[in-house]
Each structure stands twice: as structure tokens, then as C-alpha cells.
C-alpha positions as CSV (number, residue, x, y, z in Angstrom):
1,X,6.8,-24.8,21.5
2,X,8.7,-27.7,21.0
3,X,6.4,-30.0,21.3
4,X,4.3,-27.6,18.6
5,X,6.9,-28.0,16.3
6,X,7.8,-31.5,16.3
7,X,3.9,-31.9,15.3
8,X,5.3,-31.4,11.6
9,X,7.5,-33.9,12.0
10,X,5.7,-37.0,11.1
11,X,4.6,-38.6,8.0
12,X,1.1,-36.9,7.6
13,X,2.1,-33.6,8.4
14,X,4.5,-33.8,5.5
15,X,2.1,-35.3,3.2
16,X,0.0,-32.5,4.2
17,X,2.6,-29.6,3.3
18,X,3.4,-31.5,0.3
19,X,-0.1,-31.0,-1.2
20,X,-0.8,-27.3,0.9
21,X,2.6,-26.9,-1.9
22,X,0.9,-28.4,-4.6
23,X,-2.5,-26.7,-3.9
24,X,-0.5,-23.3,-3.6
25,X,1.6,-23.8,-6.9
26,X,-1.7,-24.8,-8.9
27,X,-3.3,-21.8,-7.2
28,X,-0.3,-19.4,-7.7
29,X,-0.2,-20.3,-10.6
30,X,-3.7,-19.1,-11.4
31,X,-3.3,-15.9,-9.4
32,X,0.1,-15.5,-11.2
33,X,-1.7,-15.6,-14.6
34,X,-4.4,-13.2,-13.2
35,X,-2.0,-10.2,-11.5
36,X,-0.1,-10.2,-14.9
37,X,-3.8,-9.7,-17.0
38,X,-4.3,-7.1,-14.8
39,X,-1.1,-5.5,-14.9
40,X,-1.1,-5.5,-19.0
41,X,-4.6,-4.1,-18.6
42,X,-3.1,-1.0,-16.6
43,X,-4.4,-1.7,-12.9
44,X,-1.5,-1.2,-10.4
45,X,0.1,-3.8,-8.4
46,X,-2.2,-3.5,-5.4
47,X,-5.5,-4.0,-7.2
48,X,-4.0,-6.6,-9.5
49,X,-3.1,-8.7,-6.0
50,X,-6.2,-7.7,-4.3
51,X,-8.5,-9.1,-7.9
52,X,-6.2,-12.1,-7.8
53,X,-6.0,-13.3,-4.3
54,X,-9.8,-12.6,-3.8
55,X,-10.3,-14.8,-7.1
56,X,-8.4,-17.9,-6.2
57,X,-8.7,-18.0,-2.5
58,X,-12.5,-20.0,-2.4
59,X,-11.1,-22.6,-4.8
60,X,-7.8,-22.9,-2.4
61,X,-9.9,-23.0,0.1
62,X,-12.1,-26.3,-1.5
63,X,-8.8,-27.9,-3.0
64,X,-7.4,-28.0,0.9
65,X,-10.7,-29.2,2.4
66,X,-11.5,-31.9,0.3
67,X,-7.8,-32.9,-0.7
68,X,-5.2,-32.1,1.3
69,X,-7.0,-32.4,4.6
70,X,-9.5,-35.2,3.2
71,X,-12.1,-33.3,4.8
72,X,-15.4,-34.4,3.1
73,X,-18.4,-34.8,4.9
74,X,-19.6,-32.0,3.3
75,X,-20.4,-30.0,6.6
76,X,-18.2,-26.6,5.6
77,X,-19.2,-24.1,8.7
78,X,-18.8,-20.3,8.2
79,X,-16.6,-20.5,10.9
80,X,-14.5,-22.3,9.3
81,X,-14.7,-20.6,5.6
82,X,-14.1,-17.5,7.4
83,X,-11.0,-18.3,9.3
84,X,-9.6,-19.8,6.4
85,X,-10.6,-16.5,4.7
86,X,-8.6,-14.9,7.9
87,X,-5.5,-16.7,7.3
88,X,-5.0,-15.9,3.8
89,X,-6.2,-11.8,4.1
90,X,-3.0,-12.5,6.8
91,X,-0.9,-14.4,3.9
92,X,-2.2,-11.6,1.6
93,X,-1.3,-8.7,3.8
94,X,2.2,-10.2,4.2
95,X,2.7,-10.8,0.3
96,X,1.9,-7.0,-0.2
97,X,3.9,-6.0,2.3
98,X,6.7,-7.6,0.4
99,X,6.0,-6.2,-2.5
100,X,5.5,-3.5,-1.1
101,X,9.3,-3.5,0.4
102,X,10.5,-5.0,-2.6
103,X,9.3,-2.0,-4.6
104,X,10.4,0.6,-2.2
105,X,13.8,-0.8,-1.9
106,X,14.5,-1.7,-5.8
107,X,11.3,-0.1,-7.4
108,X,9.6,0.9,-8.9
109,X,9.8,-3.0,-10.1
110,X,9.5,-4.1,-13.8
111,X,6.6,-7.1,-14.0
112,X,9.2,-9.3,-13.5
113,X,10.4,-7.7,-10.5
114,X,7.2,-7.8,-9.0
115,X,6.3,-11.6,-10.2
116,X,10.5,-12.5,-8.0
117,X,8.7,-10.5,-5.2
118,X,5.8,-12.4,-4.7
119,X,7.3,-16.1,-5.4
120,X,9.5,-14.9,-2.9
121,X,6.4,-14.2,-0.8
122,X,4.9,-17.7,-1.8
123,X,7.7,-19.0,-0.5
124,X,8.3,-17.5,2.7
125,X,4.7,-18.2,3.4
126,X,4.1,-21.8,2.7
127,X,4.8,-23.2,6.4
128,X,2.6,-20.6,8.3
129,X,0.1,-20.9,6.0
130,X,0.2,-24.9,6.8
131,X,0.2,-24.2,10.0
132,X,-2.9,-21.6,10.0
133,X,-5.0,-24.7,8.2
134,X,-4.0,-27.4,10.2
135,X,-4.6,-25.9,13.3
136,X,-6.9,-23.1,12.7
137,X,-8.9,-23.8,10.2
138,X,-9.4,-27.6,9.8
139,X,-8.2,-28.2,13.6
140,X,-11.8,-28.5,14.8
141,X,-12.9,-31.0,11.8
142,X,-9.9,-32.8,11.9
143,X,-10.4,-33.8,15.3
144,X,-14.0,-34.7,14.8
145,X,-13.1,-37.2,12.3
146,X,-10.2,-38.5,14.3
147,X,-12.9,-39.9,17.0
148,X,-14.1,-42.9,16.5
149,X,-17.5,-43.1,15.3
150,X,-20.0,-43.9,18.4
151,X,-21.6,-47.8,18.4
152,X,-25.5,-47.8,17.4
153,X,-27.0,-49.7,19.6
């Protein structure tokens, strides 16, 4: 485990969380914009997360790829897309969840109450989420392009 951990500890691995964080703020941004239009439009919370996440998680998903992870040889596998789809229904889950506790606890929220609760959420969830692409998602084509390409002969 320790060995795990000190695996963040290196240059790369912080320029990696620094733009997961950038990628997430652009895209919570975007998502933020979207719960609120839904919640002025009357949906509840839970279908105004559900709309939002499902909206912006593809284009997090090609941000990280091709940016943070300077993945782009253009070979995106459904494995892949689908485990990166795994980690955030995993992030989502846990963001509802603290809403979820949020508004049990204080609720029912105001907008702003639920907007604290899920920047809270953000938050809590910007390591494990680094984690879940580094090694989960990217692990396999991060590796591949860490090998040195074979001599032609």
C-alpha cells in the first residue's frame, strides 16, 4: 500500500492531478450550469444529477484521454470507455449519496445548499477519481506507450 501511494508522489503524477482538477472544474462547471437549468425547470435533484453527469461525462472522458494522460493514438477500446464510464457512475453514486446525506441531515436543501453539497462532493472525490484513471482506466494504454517502440528491421 505504501508503495501504491508513494506512486503519486512524483512529478507526473501531480501534473496529472493538476489537470484531472482542471478537467473536473471545466467539467463541473458545465454539469454545475446544467443541475441548476434543471432545477429552475422543476426536475428534482436526482434527475437534475443524473441529466448532468450523464451529459458531461463522454467529454471528461476525451479531455482526460487526449490531455491529461496524453493518450492519442486514437485507439479508444470499449473497455476502456466503459471503465471510465464505471468509475464515474462510482463518483456519481457517491456524489448522490452526499447529497443525499446532506439533504437528510439539513434538508430539504435550498439550490444553494445542494450546489455546497456537491462541491463538497467534487472535492472529496478528486484523488480517487485520479486514481480510478490512472490505474484503471488509462493503466493498460499508459503502459503500452511507455514501451519502447520495437526496431524495424
Amino acid at each position: 500500500m505504501k508503495n501504491y501511494l508513494s506512486s503519486f508522489a512524483n512529478r507526473e503524477s501531480a501534473v496529472q492531478a493538476v489537470k484531472v482538477a482542471i478537467v473536473g472544474v471545466f467539467n463541473t462547471v458545465v454539469s454545475f450550469a446544467l443541475f441548476n437549468v434543471f432545477l429552475a425547470m422543476g426536475w428534482s435533484w436526482f434527475w437534475s444529477l443524473t441529466v448532468s453527469f450523464t451529459l458531461t461525462t463522454f467529454m471528461s472522458y476525451l479531455i482526460n484521454r487526449r490531455w491529461t494522460f496524453a493518450l492519442k493514438d486514437g485507439r479508444v477500446s470499449g473497455r476502456e470507455t466503459a471503465t471510465f464510464f464505471g468509475v464515474n457512475v462510482a463518483a456519481y453514486l457517491a456524489s448522490a449519496a452526499i447529497i443525499w446525506i446532506a439533504d437528510s441531515w439539513f434538508g430539504p436543501l435550498s439550490t444553494l445548499g445542494y450546489n455546497i453539497a456537491l462541491l463538497f462532493a467534487a472535492g472529496v472525490l478528486i484523488l480517487p477519481k485520479l486514481a480510478g484513471y490512472r490505474d484503471l482506466v488509462f493503466g493498460k494504454a499508459l503502459r503500452e506507450k511507455a514501451e519502447p517502440e520495437p526496431a524495424n528491421s
